[in-house]
MIDOFI-829310 format. One record per residue (C-alpha): residue in three letters; x, y, z. Coordinates in nm, 3 decimals. Layout:
(site "ALA", (X, Y, Z))
...
***
This chain:
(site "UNK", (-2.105, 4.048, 0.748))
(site "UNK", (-2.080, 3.696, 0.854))
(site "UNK", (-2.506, 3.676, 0.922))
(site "UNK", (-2.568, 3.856, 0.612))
(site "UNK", (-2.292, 3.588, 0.415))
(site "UNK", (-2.475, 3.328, 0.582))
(site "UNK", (-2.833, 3.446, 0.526))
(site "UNK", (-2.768, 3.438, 0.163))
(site "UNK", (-2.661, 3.096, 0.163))
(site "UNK", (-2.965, 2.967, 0.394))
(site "UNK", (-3.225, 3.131, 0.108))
(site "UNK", (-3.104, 2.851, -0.102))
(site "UNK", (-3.017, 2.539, 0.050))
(site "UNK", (-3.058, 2.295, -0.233))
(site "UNK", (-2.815, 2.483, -0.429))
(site "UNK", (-2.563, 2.559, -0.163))
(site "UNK", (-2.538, 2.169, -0.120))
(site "UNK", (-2.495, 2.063, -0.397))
(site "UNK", (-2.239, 2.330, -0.490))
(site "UNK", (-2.065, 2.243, -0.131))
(site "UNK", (-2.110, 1.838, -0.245))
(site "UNK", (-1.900, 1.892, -0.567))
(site "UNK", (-1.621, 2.058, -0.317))
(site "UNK", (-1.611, 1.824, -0.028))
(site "UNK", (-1.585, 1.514, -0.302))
(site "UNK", (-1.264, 1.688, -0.422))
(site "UNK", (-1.124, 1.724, -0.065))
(site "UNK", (-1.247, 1.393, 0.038))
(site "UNK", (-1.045, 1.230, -0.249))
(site "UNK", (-0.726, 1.394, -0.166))
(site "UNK", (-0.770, 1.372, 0.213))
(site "UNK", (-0.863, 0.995, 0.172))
(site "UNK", (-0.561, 0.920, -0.061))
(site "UNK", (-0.343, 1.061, 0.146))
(site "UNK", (-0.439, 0.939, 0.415))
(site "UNK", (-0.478, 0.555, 0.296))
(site "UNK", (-0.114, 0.610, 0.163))
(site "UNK", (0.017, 0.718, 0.504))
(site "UNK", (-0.192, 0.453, 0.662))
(site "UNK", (-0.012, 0.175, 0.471))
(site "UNK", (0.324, 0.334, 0.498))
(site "UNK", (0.251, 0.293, 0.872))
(site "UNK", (0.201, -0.059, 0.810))
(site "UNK", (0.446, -0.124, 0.659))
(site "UNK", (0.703, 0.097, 0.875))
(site "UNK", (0.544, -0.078, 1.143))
(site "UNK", (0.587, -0.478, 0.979))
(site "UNK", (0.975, -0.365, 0.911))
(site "UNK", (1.003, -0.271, 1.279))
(site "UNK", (0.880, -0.614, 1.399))
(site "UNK", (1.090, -0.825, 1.179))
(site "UNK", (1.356, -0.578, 1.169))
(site "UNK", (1.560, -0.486, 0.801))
(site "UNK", (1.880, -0.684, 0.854))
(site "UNK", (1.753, -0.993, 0.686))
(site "UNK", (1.956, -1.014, 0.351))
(site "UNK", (1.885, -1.282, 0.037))
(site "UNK", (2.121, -1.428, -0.201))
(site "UNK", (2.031, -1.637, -0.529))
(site "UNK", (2.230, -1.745, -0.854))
(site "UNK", (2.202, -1.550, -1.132))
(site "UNK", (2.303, -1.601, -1.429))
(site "UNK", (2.675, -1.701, -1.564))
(site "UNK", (2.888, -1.524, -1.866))
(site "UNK", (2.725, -1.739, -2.096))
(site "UNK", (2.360, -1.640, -2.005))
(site "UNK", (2.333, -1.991, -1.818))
(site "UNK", (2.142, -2.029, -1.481))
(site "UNK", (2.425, -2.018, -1.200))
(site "UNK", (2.470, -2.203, -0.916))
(site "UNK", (2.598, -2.162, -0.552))
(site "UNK", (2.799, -2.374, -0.350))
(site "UNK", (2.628, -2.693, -0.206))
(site "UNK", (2.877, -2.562, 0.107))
(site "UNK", (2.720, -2.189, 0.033))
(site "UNK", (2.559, -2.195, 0.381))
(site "UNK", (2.818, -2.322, 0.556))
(site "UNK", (3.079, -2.040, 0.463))
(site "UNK", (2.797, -1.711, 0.483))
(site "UNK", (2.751, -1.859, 0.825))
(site "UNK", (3.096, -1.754, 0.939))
(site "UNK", (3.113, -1.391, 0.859))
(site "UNK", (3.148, -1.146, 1.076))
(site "UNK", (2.821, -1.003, 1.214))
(site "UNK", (2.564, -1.283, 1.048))
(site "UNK", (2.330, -1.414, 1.358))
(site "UNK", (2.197, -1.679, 1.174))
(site "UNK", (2.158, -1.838, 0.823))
(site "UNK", (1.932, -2.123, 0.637))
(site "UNK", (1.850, -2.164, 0.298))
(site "UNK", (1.618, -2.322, 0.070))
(site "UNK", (1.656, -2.519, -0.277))
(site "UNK", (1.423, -2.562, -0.570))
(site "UNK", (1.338, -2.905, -0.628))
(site "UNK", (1.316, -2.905, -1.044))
(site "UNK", (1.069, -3.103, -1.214))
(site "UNK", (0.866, -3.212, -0.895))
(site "UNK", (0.536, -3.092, -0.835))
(site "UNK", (0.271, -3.147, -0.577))
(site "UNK", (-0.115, -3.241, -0.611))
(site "UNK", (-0.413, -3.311, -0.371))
(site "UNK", (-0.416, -3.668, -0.509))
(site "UNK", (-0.275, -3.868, -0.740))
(site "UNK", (-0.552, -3.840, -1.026))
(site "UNK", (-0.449, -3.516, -1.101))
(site "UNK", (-0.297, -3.460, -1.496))
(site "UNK", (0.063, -3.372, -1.405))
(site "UNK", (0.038, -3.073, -1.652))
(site "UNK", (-0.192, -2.935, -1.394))
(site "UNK", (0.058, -2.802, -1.145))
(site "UNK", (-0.126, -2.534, -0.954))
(site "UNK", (0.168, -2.324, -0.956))
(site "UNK", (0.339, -2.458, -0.642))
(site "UNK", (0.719, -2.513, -0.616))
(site "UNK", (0.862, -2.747, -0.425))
(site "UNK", (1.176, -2.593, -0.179))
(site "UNK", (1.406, -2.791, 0.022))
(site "UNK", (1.435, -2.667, 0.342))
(site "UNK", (1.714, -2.676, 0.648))
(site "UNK", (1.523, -2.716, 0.975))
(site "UNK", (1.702, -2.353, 1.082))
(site "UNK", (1.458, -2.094, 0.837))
(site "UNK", (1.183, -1.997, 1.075))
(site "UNK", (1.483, -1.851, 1.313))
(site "UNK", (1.609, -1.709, 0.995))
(site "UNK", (1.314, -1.566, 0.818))
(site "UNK", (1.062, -1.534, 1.119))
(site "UNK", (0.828, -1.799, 1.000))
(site "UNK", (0.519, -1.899, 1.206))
(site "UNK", (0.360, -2.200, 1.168))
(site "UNK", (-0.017, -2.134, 1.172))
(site "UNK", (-0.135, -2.471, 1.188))
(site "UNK", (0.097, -2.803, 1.259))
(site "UNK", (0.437, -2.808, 1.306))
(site "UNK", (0.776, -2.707, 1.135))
(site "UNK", (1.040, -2.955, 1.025))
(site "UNK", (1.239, -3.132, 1.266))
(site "UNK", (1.550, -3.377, 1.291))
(site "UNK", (1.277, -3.656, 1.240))
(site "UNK", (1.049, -3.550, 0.976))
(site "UNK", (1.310, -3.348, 0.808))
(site "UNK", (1.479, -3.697, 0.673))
(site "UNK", (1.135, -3.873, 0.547))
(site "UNK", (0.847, -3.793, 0.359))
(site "UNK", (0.707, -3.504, 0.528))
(site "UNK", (0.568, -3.151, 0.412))
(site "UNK", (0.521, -2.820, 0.521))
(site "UNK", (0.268, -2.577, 0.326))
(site "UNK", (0.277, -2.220, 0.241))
(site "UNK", (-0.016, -2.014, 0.316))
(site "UNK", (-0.128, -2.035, -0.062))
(site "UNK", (0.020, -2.359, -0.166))
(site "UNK", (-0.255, -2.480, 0.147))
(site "UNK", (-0.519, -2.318, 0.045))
(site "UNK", (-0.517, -2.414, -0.333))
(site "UNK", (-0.480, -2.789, -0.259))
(site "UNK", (-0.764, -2.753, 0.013))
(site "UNK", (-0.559, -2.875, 0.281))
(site "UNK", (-0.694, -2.653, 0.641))
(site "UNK", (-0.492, -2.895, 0.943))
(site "UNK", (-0.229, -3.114, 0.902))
(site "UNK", (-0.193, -3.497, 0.920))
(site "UNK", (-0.319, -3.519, 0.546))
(site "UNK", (-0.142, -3.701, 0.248))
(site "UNK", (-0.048, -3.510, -0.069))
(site "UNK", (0.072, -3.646, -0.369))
(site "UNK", (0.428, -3.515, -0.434))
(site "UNK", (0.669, -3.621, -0.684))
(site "UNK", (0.530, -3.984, -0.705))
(site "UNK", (0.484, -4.063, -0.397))
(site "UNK", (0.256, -3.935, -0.087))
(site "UNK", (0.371, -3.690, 0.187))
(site "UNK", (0.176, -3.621, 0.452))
(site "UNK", (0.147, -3.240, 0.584))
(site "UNK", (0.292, -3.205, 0.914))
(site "UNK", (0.242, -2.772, 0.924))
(site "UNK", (0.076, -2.497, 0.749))
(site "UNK", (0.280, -2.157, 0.779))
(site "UNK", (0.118, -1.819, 0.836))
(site "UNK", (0.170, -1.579, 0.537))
(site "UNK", (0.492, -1.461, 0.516))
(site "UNK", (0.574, -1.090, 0.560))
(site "UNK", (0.948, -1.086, 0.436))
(site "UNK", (0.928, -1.412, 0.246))
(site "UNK", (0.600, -1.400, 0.075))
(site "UNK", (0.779, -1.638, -0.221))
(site "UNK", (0.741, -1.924, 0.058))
(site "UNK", (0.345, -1.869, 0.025))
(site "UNK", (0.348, -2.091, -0.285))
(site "UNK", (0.592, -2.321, -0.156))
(site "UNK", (0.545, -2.681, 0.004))
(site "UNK", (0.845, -2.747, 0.181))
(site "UNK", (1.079, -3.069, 0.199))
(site "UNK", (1.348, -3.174, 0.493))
(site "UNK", (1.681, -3.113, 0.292))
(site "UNK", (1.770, -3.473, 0.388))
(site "UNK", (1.419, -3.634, 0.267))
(site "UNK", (1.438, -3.360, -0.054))
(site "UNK", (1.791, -3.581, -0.178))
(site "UNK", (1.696, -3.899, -0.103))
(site "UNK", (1.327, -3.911, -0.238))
(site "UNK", (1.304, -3.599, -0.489))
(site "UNK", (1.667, -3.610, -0.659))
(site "UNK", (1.774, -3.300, -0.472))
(site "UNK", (2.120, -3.199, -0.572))
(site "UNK", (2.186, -3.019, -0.245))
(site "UNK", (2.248, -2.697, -0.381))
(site "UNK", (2.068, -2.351, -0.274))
(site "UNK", (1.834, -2.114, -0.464))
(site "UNK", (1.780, -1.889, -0.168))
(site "UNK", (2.036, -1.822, 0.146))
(site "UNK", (1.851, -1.610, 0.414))
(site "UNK", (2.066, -1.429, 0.590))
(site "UNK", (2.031, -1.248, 0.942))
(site "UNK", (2.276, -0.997, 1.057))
(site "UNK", (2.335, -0.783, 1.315))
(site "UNK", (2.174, -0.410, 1.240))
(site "UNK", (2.504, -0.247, 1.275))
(site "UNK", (2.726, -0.512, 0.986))
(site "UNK", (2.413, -0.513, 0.756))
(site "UNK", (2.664, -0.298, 0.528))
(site "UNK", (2.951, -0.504, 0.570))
(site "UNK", (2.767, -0.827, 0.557))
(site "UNK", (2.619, -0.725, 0.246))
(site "UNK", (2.960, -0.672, 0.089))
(site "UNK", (3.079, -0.998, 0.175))
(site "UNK", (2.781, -1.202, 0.093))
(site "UNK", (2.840, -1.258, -0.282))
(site "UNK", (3.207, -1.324, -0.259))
(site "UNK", (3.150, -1.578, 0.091))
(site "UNK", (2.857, -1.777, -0.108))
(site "UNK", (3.022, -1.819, -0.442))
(site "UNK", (3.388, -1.722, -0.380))
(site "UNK", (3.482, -1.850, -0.784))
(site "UNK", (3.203, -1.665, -0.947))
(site "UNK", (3.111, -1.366, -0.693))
(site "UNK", (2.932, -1.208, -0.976))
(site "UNK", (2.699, -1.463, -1.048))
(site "UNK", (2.520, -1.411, -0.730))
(site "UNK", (2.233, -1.151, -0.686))
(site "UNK", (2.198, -1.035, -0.322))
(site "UNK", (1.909, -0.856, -0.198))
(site "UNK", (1.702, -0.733, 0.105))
(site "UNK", (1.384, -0.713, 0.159))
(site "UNK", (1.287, -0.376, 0.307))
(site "UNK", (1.469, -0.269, -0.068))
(site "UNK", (1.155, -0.446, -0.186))
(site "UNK", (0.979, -0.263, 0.050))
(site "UNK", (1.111, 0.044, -0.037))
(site "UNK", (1.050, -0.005, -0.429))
(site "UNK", (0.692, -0.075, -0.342))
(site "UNK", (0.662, 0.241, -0.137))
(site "UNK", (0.792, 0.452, -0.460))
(site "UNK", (0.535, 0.279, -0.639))
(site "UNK", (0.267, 0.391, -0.427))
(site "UNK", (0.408, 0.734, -0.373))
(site "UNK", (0.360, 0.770, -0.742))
(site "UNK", (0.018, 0.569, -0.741))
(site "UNK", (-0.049, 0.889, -0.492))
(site "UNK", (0.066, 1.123, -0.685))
(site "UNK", (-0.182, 1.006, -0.931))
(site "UNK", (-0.461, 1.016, -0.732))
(site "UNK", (-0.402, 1.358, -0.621))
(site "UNK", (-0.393, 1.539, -0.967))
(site "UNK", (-0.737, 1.337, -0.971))
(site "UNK", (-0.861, 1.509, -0.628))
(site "UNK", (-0.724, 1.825, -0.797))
(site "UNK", (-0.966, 1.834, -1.105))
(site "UNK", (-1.270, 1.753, -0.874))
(site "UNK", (-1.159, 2.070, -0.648))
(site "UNK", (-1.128, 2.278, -1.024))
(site "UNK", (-1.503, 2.119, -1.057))
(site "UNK", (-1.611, 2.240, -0.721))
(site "UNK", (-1.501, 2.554, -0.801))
(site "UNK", (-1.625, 2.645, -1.089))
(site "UNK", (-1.985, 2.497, -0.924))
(site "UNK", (-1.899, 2.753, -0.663))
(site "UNK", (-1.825, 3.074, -0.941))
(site "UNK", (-2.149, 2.915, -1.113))
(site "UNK", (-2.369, 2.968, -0.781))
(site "UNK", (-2.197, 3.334, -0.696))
(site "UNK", (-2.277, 3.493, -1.059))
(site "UNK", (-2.675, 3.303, -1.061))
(site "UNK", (-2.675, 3.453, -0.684))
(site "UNK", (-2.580, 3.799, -0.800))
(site "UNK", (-2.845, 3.756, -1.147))
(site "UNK", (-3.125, 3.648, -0.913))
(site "UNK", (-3.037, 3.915, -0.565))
(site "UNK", (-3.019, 4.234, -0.858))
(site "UNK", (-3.329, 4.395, -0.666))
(site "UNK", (-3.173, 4.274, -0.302))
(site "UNK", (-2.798, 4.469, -0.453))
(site "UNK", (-2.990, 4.786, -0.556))
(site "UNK", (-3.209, 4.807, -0.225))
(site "UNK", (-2.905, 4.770, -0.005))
(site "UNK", (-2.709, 5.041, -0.238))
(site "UNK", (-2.970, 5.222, -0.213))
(site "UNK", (-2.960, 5.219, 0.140))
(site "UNK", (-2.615, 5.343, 0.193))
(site "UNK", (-2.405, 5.005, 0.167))
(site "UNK", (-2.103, 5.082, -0.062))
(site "UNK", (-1.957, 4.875, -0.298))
(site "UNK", (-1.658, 4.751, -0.108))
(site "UNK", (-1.902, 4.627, 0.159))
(site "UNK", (-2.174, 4.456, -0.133))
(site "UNK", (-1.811, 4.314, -0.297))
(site "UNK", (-1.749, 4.190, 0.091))
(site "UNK", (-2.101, 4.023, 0.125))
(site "UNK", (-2.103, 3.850, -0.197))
(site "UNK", (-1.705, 3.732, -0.110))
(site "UNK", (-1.809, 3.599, 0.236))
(site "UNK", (-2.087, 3.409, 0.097))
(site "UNK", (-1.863, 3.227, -0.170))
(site "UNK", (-1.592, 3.185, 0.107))
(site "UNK", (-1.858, 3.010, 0.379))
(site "UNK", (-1.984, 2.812, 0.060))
(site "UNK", (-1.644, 2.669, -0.018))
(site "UNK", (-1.559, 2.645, 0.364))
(site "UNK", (-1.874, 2.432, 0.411))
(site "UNK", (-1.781, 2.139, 0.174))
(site "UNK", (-1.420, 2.159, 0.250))
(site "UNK", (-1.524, 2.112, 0.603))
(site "UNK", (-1.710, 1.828, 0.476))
(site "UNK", (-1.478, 1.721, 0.260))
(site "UNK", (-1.227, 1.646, 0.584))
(site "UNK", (-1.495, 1.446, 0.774))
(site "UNK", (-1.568, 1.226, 0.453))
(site "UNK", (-1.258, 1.181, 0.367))
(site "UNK", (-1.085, 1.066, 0.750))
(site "UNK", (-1.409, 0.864, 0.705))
(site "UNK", (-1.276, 0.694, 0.378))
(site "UNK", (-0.953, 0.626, 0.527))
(site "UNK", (-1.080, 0.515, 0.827))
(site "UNK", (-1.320, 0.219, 0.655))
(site "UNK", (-1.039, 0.069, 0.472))
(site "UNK", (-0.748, 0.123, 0.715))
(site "UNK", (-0.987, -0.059, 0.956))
(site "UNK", (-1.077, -0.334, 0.689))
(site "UNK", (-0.718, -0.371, 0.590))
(site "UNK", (-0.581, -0.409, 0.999))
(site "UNK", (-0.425, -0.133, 0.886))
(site "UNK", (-0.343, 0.198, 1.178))
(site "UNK", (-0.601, 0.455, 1.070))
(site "UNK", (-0.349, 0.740, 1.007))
(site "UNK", (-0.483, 1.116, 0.896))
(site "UNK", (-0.193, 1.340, 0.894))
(site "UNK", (-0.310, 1.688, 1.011))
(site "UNK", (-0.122, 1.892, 0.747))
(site "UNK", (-0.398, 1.706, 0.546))
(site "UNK", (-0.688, 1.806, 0.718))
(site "UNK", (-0.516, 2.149, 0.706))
(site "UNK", (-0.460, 2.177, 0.393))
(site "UNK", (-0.786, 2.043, 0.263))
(site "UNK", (-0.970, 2.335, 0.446))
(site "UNK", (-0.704, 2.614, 0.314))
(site "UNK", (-0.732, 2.494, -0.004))
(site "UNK", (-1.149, 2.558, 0.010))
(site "UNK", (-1.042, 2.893, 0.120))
(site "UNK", (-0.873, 2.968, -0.148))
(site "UNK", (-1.077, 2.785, -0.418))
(site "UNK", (-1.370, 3.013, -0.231))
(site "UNK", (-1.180, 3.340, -0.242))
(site "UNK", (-1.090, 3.296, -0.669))
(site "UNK", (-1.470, 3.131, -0.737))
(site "UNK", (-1.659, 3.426, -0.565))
(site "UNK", (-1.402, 3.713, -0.665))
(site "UNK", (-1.569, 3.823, -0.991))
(site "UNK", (-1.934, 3.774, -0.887))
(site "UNK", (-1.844, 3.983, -0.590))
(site "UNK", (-1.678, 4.270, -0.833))
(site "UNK", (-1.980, 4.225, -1.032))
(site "UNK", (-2.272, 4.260, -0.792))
(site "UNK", (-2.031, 4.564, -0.654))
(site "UNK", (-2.032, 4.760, -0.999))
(site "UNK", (-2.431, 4.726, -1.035))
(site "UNK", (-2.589, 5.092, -0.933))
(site "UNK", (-2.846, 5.140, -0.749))
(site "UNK", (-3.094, 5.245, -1.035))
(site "UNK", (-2.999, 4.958, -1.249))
(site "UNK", (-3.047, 4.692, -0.955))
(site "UNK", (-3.409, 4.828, -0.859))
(site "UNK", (-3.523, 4.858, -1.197))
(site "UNK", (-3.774, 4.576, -1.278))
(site "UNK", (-3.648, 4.361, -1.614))
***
């Protein structure tokens, strides 16, 4: 049953693939999007493991009165002593400063860089890595010195560092360029300033925007509980404490849902294949009338014509589903591999992209099968 299924396909090639082609695109999109999706969760499962999930943020919010709050100039002083924090460091805003290539440049132009204060402490904190340079230290931390985010470098064109910018009236000169940051990625856009150099040249009032705070894996609860209260102990509820990986996490829903998406997407291109499929079967059983009658004729009965014309849809929708698979792991791994992403395929994927051409087969091919079954053997043979 198998040769005759697949004899019937092989008398029309050009039709078979291109009814196969509209299946395989369906499975290729689903197998492909869920496939990129577990690639990136990989990613990022594997980014949370390397910097680990027990870094914790705290900021002002805002103050009964709708007000921006404040924290403590001595905020990182008392978060340092709670039970279970490894390490903490912090980082201002410097208002009303802004930094520029030269100084030609309109001030109204900003580029969108903020100017932090930083303590000489937030690579240990954060995990920074300095790609090109140096970080901050007891020296260049108290004069006119800079550190560039990833972005902030790359929009002023500054590539090495020993170069002058022009920041808030006065030149700096760039002593590091940081790689992009994983669990920071606000620091990007950032050129950062000693603390000490920050209030004596840039009007810093010494108090933090941003405490970064590392504990150990097994007080990240307790930590978190404190954090508000320790930072701000008059106004605990004007603080806003975070973590990251919650970030993380948020952005993970967001793509399960982007997913989702895609997958009712993959869905309607399987209904598509199918129906190509059901559209082949009943032209097959129009154009094979003589081919039904002869074999009738020749003793097959109907349950083994119904079988024949079955098979044939079934191989059909195996064929691009098969297909389908191959394109799709394809798909995923292209961008997985252009991203630096692990190319991850899950087999329940692969799985279910071939038992879902199965089935899509089985319901295309049913009724031309009942229909080339019902034809008698008189009616078949007799020439239109």
């Amino acid at each position: 049953m198998l040769r005759v299924g697949a004899a019937g396909l092989r008398a029309r090639p050009a039709r078979v693939f291109l009814s196969a082609l509209g299946i395989a695109i369906g499975i290729a999109a689903m197998v492909a999007v869920v496939g990129i999706s577990t690639s990136s969760r990989a990613q990022l499962q594997a980014t949370l493991d390397r910097l680990g999930t027990n870094l914790l943020t705290a900021g002002p919010g805002r103050d009964l009165f709708g007000d921006d709050a404040r924290l403590p100039a001595e905020a990182v002083g008392m978060v340092g002593r709670i039970p279970g924090v490894e390490s903490v460091s912090a980082t201002g805003k410097v208002e009303g400063v802004h930094v520029y290539r030269n100084d030609r440049i309109p001030e109204a132009e900003s580029g969108g860089i903020t100017v932090l204060a930083a303590r000489l402490d937030l690579p240990k904190a954060i995990g920074l890595r300095v790609a090109a340079g140096a970080w901050l230290n007891g020296a260049t931390a108290r004069y006119p010195a800079v550190v560039l985010g990833a972005e902030s470098a790359a929009r002023l064109g500054v590539a090495a560092p020993n170069t002058q910018v022009w920041l808030g009236s006065r030149w700096f000169t760039v002593v590091g360029v940081l790689d992009p940051g994983e669990l920071a990625p606000e620091l990007d856009s950032a050129a950062l300033v000693g603390w000490d150099a920050a209030r004596a040249h840039l009007g810093f009032d010494g108090h933090p925007t941003t405490l970064y705070t590392r504990a150990r894996k097994d007080s990240v609860g307790a930590v978190r509980e404190l954090l508000a209260a320790t930072a701000s102990p008059q106004a605990p509820n004007e603080v806003e404490v975070s973590r990251p990986s919650d970030a993380l996490a948020a952005e993970n829903a967001a793509d399960r849902a982007f997913t989702g998406l895609l997958l009712g997407l993959g869905a309607v291109a399987l209904l598509v294949g199918g129906v190509g499929v059901a559209n082949t079967m009943v032209i097959s059983v129009l154009e094979r009338r003589a081919e039904i009658g002869l074999r009738r004729s020749l003793g097959a009965t109907r349950g083994q014509i119904r079988l024949q014309f079955l098979t044939e849809s079934q191989l059909l929708a195996a064929l691009g589903g098969a297909g389908g698979v191959v394109l799709g792991a394809a798909v995923t791994a292209v961008f997985a591999v252009s991203r630096g992403w692990p190319t991850v395929v899950p087999p329940w994927a692969m799985a279910g992209g071939v038992l879902a051409t199965l089935v899509i087969g089985g319901v295309a091919g049913l009724y031309p099968a009942i229909r080339a079954a019902r034809l008698a053997p008189t009616e078949a043979l007799a020439v239109p």
